[in-house]
C-alpha positions in Angstrom: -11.5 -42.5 -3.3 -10.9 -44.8 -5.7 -6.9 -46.3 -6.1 -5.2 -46.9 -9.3 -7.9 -45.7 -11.5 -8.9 -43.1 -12.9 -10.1 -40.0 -10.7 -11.8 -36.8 -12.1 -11.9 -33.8 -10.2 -14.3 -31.1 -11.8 -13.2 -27.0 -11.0 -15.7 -24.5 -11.5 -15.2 -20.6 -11.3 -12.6 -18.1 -12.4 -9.9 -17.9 -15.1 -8.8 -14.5 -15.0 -5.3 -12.7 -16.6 -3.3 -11.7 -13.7 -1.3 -8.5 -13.8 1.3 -8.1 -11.0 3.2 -5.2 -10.6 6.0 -4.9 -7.9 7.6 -1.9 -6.9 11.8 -1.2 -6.4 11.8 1.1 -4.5 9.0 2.6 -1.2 5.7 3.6 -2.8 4.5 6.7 -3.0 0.9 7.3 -3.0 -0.6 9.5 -6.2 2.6 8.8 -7.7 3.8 6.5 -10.6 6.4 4.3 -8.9 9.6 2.2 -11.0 8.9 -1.4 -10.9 8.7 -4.7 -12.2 5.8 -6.4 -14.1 4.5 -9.7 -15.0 1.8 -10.7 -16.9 0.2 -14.6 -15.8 -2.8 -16.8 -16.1 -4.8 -16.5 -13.6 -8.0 -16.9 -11.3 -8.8 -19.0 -8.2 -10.5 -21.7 -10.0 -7.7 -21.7 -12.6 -4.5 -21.7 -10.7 -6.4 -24.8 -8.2 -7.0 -26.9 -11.5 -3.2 -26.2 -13.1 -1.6 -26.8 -9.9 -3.6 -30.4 -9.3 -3.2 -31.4 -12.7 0.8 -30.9 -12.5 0.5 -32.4 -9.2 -1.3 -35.2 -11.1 1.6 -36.0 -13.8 3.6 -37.1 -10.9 1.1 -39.4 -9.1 1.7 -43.2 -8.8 -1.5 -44.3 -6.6 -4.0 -43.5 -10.1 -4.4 -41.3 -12.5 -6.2 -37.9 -12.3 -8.2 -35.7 -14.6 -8.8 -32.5 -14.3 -11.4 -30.5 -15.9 -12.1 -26.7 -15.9 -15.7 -25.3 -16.4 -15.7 -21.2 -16.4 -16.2 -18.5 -18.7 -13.2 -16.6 -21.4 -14.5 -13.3 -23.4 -14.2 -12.0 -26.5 -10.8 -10.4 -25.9 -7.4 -10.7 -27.5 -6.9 -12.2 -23.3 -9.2 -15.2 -24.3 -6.7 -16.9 -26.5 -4.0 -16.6 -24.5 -5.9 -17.7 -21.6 -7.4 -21.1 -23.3 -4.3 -22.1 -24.5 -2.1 -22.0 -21.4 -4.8 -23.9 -19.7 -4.7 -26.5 -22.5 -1.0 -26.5 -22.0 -1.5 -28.5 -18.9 -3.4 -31.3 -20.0 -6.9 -29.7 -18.8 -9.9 -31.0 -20.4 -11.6 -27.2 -21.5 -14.5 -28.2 -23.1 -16.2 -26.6 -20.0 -15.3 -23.4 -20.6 -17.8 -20.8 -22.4 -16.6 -18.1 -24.9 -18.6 -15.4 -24.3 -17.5 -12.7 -26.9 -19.8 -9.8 -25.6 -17.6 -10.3 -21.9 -14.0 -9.3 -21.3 -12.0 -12.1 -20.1 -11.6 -11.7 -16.2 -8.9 -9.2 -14.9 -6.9 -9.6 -11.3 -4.4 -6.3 -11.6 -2.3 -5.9 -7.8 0.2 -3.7 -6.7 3.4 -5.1 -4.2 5.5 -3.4 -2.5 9.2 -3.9 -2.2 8.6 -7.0 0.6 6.3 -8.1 -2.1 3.4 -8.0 0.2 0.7 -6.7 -1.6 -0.6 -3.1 -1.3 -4.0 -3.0 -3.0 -5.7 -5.4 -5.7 -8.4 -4.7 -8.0 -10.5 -7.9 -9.5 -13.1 -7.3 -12.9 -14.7 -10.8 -13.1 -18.0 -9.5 -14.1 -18.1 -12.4 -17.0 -18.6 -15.0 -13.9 -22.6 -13.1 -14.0 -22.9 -15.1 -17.3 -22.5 -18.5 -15.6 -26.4 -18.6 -14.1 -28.2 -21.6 -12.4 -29.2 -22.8 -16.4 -25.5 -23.3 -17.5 -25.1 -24.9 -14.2 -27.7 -27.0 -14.8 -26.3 -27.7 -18.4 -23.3 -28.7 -16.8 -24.6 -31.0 -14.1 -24.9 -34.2 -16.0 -21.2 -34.0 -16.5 -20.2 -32.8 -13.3 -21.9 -35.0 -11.0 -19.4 -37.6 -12.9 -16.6 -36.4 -10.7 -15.0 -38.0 -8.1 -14.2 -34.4 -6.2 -15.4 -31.2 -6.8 -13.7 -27.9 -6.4 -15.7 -24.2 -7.0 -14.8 -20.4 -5.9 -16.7 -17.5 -5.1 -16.1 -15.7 -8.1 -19.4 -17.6 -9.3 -22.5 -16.0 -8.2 -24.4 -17.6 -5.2 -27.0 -18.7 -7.1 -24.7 -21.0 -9.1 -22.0 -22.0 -6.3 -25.2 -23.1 -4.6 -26.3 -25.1 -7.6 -22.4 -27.0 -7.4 -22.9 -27.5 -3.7 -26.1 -29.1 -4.3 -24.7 -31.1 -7.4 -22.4 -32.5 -4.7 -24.8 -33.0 -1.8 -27.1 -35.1 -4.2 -24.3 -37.4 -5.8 -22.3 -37.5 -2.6 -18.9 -35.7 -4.1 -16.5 -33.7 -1.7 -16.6 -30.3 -2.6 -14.0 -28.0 -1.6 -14.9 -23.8 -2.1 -12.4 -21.1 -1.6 -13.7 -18.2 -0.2 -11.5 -15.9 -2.5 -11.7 -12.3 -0.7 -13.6 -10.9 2.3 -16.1 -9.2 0.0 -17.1 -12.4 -1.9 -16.5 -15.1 0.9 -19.8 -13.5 2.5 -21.7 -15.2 -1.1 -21.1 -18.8 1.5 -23.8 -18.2 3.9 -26.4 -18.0 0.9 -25.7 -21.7 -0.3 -28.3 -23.8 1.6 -26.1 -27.1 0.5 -23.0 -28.4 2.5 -19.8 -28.2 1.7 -17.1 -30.7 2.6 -14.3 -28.8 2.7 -13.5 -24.4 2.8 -10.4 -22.8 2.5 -10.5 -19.3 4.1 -7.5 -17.2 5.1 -7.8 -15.3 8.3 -9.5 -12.2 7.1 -12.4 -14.2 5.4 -13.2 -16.3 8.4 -12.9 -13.9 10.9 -15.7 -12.1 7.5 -17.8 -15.6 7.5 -17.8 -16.7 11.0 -18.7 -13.0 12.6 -15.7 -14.1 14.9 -13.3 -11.6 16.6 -9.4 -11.8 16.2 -8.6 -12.2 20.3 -11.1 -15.3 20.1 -9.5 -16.8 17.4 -5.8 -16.4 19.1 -7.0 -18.6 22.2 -8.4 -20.6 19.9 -11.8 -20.3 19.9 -13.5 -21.4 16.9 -16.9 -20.8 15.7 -18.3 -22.8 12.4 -20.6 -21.4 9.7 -24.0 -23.3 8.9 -23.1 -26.5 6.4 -19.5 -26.0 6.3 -18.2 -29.3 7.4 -14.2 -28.6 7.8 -12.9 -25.2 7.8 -9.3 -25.1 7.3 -7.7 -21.4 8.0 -4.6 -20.2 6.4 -2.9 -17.7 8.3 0.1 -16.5 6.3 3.6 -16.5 8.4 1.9 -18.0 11.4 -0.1 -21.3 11.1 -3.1 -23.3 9.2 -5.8 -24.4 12.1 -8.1 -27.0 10.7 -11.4 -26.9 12.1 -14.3 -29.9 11.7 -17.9 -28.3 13.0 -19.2 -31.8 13.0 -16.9 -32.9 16.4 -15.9 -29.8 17.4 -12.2 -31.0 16.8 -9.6 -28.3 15.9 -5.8 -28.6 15.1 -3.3 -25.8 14.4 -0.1 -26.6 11.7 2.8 -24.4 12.1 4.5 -23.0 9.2 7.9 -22.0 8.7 9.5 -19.2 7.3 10.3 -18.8 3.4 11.6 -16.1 0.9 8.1 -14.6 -0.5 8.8 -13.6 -4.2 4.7 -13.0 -4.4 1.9 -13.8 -2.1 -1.0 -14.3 -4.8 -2.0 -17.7 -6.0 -0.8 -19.5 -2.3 -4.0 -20.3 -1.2 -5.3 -21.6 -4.2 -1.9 -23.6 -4.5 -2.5 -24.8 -0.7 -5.9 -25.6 -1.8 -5.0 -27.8 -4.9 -2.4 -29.7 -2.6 -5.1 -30.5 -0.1 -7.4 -31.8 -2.6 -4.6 -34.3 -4.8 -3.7 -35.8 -1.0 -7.1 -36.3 -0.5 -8.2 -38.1 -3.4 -5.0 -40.1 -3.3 -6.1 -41.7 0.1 -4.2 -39.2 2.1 -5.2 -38.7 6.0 -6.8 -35.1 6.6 -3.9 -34.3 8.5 -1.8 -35.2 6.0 -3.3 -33.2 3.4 -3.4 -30.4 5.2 0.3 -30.6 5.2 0.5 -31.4 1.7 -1.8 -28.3 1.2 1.2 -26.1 2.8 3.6 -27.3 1.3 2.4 -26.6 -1.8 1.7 -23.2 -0.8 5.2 -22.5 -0.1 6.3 -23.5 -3.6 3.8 -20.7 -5.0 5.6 -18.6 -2.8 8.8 -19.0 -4.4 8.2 -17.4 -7.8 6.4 -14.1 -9.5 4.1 -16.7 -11.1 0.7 -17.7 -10.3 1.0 -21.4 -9.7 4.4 -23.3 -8.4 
């Protein structure tokens, strides 16, 4: 990567508005339970491109820019959306306003350990971005120095980024999101540099069974060059399928005020050490370190 210049990283996928509600007291089922709520911006895609850019204002070795390309809908969520985003210094001129779409939704329930109980995710708007406004986007994208896309875009189109990348040799770095859109990784026929899965999408991707992944058997997924696991309380296990080399990085303990956004604050760590010269190993540290700042608070970046 380049040092002391300028470096653009390009994120592609969701913005969503993120409801959280966290119960006092034990749930009960078919039941409305007392609690506390927040309201945050949110989205994979999002929270990875705030979290880099802060991460950005306080970088020495150059000077990083971070754009956002996505879709926002016609709702009274759009503005708030866009301008929080702005608020960070995030070039937005990437992001469609689609005013026949609702603006993406992530609504989850925690329970008094704030460990969450159930989520629901509407981020039917991401249909709109096809392989033409990926196509429309390219000639801006493949300017970037690193790459960054989640699966809340369809397959078609994360394919189109991964081939974007593959074509004008840029890392690219995909987070898997949930088990039911992770699977949307074996359709991309590009490689990808770099994906982020926590335990239950890998074990989803890689067909793999929990006892073989606790004596450390690994299995890759076809062009998936390093797979780094997050596995909440316990450990991040990096994994390259090109040398067969794997590597486990313990994690210690911290006060969980809300689970949601840590991976996609573990992956926006990984990717400013990276493009700052950073070792793998390194980053992979940075990565979790970051993660355990998101921890900390009810909001959806640290």
């Amino acid at each position: 990567m380049k040092q002391n210049k300028e470096i653009t990283v390009s994120v592609i996928g969701g913005i969503n508005i993120d409801i959280i509600g966290k119960s006092i007291g034990p749930i009960l089922m078919d039941n409305s339970n007392p609690g506390i709520t927040e309201i945050n911006i949110g989205g994979v895609a999002c929270n990875i491109a705030r979290t880099l850019s802060l991460l950005g204002k306080n970088s020495s070795a150059c000077t990083i820019k971070v754009k956002m390309y996505s879709a926002a809908g016609g709702d009274a969520f759009s503005k708030m959306v866009l301008t929080g985003i702005k608020k960070y210094g995030i070039d937005t001129s990437g992001i469609l306003n689609l005013k026949s779409y609702k603006t993406g939704t992530y609504l989850s329930i925690l329970n008094t350990d704030s460990e969450m109980v159930t989520a629901i995710s509407d981020m039917r708007i991401m249909e709109a971005i096809n392989a033409k406004v990926i196509e429309k986007w390219e000639p801006e994208i493949a300017e970037s120095d690193f790459l960054a896309a989640d699966t809340n875009l369809t397959a078609e189109s994360l394919d189109g980024i991964c081939r974007i990348a593959d074509k004008n040799k840029i890392p690219v770095l995909v987070d898997p999101v949930s088990v039911q859109k992770a699977i949307k990784i074996l359709e991309v026929k590009h490689s990808i540099t770099y994906c982020t899965p926590n335990e239950a999408e890998y074990l989803a991707l890689s067909d793999e069974k929990q006892k073989d992944l606790e004596k450390g058997i690994i299995r890759g997924f076809p062009g998936v060059k390093n797979i780094i696991i997050t596995r909440g309380k316990r450990d991040v296990v990096f994994f390259d399928s090109i040398s067969g080399e794997s590597r486990s990085f313990p994690v210690k303990p911290v006060n969980v005020e809300n689970p949601n956004g840590a991976g996609d604050a573990f992956a926006a760590g990984l990717i400013y050490a990276l493009i700052t010269g950073t070792s793998v190993w390194k980053a992979v540290e940075a990565g979790i370190a970051s993660a355990k700042e998101a921890l900390k608070t009810m909001q959806s970046i640290p």
